[in-house]
N, C-alpha and C positions, 0 to 999 in steps of 0.2 A: 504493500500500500504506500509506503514513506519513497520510494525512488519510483514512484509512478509522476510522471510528467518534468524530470529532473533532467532528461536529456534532450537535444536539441531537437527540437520541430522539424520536420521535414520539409513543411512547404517556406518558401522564401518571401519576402515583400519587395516590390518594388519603392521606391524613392519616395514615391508620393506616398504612398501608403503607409510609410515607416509611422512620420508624424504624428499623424491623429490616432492610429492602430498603441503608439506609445502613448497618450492621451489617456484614451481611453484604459486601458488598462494601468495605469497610474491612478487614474481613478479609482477602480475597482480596488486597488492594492490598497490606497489609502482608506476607502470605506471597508473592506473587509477588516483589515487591520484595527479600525477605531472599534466597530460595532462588536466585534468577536470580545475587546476586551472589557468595553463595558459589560460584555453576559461574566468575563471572566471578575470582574470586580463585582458582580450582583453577589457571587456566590461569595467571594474573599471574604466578603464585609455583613454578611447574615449574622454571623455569633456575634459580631462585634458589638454591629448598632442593638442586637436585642439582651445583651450582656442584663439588663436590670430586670428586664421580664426575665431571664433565663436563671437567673440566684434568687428570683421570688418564686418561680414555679418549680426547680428542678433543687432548691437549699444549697446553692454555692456560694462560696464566700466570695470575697475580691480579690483575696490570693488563690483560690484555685482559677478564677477566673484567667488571671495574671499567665497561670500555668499554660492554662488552656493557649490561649494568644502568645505565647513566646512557644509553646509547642511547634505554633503552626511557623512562625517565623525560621527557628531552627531546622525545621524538614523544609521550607521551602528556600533559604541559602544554602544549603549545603544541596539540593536539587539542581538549585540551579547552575551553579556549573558546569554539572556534567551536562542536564538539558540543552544547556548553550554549544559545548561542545557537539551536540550530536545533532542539534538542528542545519550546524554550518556544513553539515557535509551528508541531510538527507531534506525531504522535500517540508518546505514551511508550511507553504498551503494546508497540505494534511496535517501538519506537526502541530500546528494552530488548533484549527479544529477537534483532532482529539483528545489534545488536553484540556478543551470546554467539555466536551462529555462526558469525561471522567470525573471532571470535576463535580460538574450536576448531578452525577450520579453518586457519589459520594456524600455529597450533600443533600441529596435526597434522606439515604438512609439514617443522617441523623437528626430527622424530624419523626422519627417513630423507636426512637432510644434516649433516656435519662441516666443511662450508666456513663459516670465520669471516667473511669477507664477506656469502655468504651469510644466515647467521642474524642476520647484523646489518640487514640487510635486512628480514627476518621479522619480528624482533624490534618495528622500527618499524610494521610494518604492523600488528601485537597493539597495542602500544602505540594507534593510533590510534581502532582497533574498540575498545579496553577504554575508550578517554575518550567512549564511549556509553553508561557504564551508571551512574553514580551521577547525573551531571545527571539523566537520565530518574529516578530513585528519589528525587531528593532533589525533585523536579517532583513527584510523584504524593504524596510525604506530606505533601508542603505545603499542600495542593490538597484533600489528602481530609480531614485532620484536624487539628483544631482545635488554638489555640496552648497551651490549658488540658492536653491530652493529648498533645502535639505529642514534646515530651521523651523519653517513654515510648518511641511507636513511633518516633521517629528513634534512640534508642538500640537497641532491636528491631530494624532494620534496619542498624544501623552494626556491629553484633555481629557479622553476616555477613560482615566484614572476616576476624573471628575467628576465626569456626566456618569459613570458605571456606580459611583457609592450614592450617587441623588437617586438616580431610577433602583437601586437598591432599597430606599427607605422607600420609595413609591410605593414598589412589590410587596414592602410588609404590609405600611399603611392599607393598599388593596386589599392583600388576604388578612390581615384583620378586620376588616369590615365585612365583606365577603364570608368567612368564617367564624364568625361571635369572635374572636381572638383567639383561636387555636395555634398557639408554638407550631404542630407539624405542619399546618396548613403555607406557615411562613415560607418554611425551608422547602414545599414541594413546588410551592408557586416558583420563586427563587429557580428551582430546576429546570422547570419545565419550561420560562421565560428563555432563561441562558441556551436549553441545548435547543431551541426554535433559531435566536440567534447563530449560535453554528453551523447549521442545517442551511440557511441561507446565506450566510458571510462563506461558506465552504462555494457557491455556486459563481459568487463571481469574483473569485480570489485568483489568482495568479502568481505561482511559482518564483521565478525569475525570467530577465528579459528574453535568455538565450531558448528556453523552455519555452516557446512560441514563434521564434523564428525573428527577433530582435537584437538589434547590437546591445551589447553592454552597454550600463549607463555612461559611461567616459565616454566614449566614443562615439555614440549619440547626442550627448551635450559639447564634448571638442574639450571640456575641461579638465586637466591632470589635475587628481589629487594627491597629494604626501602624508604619510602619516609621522608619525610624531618622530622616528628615524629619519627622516625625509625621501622615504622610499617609496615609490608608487603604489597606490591601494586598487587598480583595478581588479585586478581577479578574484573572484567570486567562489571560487576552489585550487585545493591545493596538493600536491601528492606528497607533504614535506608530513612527516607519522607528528599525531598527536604531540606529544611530549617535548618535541623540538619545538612544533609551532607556541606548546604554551609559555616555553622557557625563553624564548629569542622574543615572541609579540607581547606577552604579558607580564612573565616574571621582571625581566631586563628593563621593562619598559617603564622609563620613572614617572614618564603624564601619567599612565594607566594606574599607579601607587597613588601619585596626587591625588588626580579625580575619584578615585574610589574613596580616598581617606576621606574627602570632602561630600560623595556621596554621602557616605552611611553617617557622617556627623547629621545632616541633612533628614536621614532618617529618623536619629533620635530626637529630631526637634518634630517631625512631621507622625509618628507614633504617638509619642510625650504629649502631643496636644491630639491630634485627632479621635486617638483609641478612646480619651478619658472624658472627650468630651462629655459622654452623657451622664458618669458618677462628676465630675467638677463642677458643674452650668448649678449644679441643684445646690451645693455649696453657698452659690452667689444669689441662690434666690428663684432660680427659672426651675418650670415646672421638671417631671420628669419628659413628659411627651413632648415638652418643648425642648429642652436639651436632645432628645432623640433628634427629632428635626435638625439641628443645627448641624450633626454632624455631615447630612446630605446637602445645608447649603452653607458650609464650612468648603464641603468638598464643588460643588457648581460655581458658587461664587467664582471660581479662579478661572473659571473654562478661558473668557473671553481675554483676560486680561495675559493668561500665559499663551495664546496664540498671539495677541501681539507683539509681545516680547520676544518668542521664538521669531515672527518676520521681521523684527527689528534687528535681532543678529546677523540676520541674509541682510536685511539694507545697508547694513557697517560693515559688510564681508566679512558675514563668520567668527566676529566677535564676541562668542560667548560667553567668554571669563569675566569679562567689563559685564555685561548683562548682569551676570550673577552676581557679583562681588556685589551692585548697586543695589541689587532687591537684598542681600542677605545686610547691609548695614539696614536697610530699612525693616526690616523681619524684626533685629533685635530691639528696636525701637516700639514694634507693636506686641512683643513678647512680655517687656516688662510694665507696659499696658495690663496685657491680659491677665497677669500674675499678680498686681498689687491695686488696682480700682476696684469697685464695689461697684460702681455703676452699670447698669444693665444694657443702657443705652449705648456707652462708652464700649460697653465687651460684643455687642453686636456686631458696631464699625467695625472692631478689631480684627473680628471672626475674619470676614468679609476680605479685609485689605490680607490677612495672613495668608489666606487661602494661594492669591497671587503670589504673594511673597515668599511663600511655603515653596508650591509646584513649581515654580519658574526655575529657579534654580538646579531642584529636581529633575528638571525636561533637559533642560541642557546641559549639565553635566553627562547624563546620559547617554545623549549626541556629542558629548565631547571626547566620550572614551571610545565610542565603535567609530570616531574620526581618527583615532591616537593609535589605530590599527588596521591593516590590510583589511579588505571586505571580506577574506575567508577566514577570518578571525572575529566578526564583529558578534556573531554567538556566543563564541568561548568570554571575550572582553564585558558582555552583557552576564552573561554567566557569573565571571569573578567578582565585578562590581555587587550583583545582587547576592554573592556568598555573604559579602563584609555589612552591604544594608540590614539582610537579614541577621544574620547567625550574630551578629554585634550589634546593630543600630535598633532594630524591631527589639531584640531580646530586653537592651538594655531600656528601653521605652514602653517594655510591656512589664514581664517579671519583676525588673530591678525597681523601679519606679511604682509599680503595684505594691513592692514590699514595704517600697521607704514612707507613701503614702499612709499605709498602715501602722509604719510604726513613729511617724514624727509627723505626717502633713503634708501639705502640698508646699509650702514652702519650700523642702529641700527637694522634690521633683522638678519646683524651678530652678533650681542650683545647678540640677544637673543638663539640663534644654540651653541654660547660659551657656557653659562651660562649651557647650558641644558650636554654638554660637560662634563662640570665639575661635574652637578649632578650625569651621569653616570659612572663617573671615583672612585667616592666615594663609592658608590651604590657597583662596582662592586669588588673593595679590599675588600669589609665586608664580600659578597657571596664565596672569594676566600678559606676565613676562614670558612665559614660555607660549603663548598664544602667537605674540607677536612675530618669533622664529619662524614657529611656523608658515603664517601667513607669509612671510619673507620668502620661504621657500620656495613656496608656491607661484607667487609674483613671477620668479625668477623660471620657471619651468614653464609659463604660460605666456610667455614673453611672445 
């Protein structure tokens, strides 16, 4: 199934045809890519957002809760690298799609189980299916679309983060009215929505350019990219074994060390606030059903504002680092808003403005690391980044923060969302300077 449509197309295009045929299927790759991941975050973000219904109905505390949610973070870093590896060298299309099915289905069955064991069990098994679906999305925009527009559609695509946890509280909000309130009802809806999405994002999805009878994207756009060695990143596969490719493009590779260290700091601020939202809001005064809510327009809020940001890096050529360095001084500015007002009104705006400030960052760092590597690496490179978000930045934003919550307050879970603040404030002045070599290089090879 995985190396169906991986080899080259037999019929050819004429010149006129190439065009609009690449068009259109840019198209396709981009709406399959977003829509598959919103099913994929409907299902991520079930336990999350129904965490106070689920320790009122099923007797969990906040530390197992904590468990539960660092569970899932640890199966799904330590999946994803190797997922990433095995995406870049089998067919995404399908590798997409059937890590939503599994997922849904996984999910499914634990809406008819209240054993903590159990779901902890489940939990990882989601986990594992979900670290199949951004390496495949972060493969396919790489691949399809140039670095001149790359910003745009990876911000288009990363948004899906966004719109996927709002049409997630949607789905409950439905099957709790629809079902008197029924918990399974939650998690079947949640399934059945996602693997519909599959099912049609699988129809007009598209492989790679070559897998159709299209030039690569270099050579179709005229533009050479370099990766962070300053070595050309056209080829899309490679006969160089595993282990060499991770040691020479990953390990060696000091952007790819930066941008991860400054992902998963990113992580702990983006966990540390989104996960809690619905135990924190109630702290300050807002209901529980409305702390629920916030966290889907905590998460929509940002759609609009990080797709302009991502084309704002295409209109500066590729300037990501500046992009990010700018929203994360302003991040720590609404952080220690949100952590020391009482005002309802005031934590609203905050919500709102973080959300951008949050994602933005997040989108293009992520674009910055599958740029910091040949395109037959840009799985494994999504891969490694998302080991360190998870297995480090989730854990310590779920578990660690669940604990300290517990046993001194929220105050010291602000301590720790600073701290991480700060490591990405640093992280990303260094990348600003090494952004610029880059582009340097480039100039110089497109001459």
């Amino acid at each position: 199934m995985f190396s169906f449509n991986n080899k080259k197309a037999d019929r050819t295009l004429s010149q006129d045809q190439v065009k609009s045929e690449y068009k259109r299927r840019q198209l396709g790759v981009l709406l399959a890519t977003s829509f598959s991941y919103i099913g994929y975050y409907i299902i991520r973000l079930v336990f999350t957002t129904e965490q106070v219904s689920i320790m009122d109905h099923y007797g969990f505390d906040i530390g197992q809760i904590g468990l539960i949610l660092s569970t899932f973070g640890v199966g799904y870093g330590i999946s994803k690298i190797f997922m990433g590896a095995l995406v870049d060298r089998l067919n995404a299309r399908w590798f997409l799609a059937t890590g939503l099915y599994l997922s849904a289905f996984f999910n499914l069955i634990i809406g008819f189980t209240k054993s903590f064991p159990v779901i902890l069990v489940l939990m990882t098994l989601i986990a594992i299916t979900q670290a199949m679906g951004a390496p495949a999305c972060q493969r396919q925009i790489s691949i399809w679309f140039s670095k001149k527009n790359r910003g745009t559609a990876y911000s288009i695509w990363s948004s899906a983060h966004n719109a996927g946890a709002f049409c997630c509280v949607l789905s409950i909000e439905m099957a709790t009215f629809l079902f008197s309130g029924s918990l399974t009802a939650v998690f079947v809806t949640a399934s059945v929505i996602s693997a519909i999405l599959a099912t049609l994002m699988l129809l007009i999805n598209t492989d790679k350019p070559e897998s159709v009878g299209l030039p690569d994207i270099g050579t179709f756009s005229g533009y050479v990219e370099v990766d962070a060695k300053g070595e050309k990143t056209t080829a899309d596969t490679t006969n160089v074994p595993f282990l060499q490719t991770f040691l020479n493009s990953i390990l060696l590779n000091k952007v790819v060390w930066m941008v991860t260290l400054a992902s998963m700091s990113f992580y702990i601020i983006r966990y540390g606030v989104m996960s809690w939202i619905p135990s924190y809001l109630p702290t300050k005064g807002f209901s529980v059903t409305w702390a629920k809510w916030f966290v889907g327009i905590f998460e929509v809020s940002a759609v609009p504002g990080v797709i302009a940001l991502g084309a704002l890096s295409d209109f500066f050529d590729g300037r990501r680092a500046m992009i990010c360095l700018i929203s994360a001084l302003g991040l720590l500015g609404c952080l220690v808003l949100y952590f020391t007002t009482a005002n309802q009104a005031v934590l609203v705006v905050v919500l709102f403005l973080m959300g951008t400030l949050i994602y933005t960052p997040i989108t293009l760092v992520g674009l910055m690391i599958n740029e910091a590597v040949p395109h037959y690496a840009v799985g494994l490179s999504a891969g490694f980044m998302g080991f360190f978000q998870y297995i480090f930045g989730e854990t310590i934003a779920t578990a660690l923060i669940g604990s300290l919550v517990r046993k001194y307050g929220w105050s010291m879970a602000s301590n720790v969302i600073y701290f991480a603040s700060a490591c990405a404030i640093i992280l990303l002045i260094a990348l600003v300077f090494q952004e610029r070599k880059v582009r340097a290089l480039e100039a110089s090879v497109n001459k």
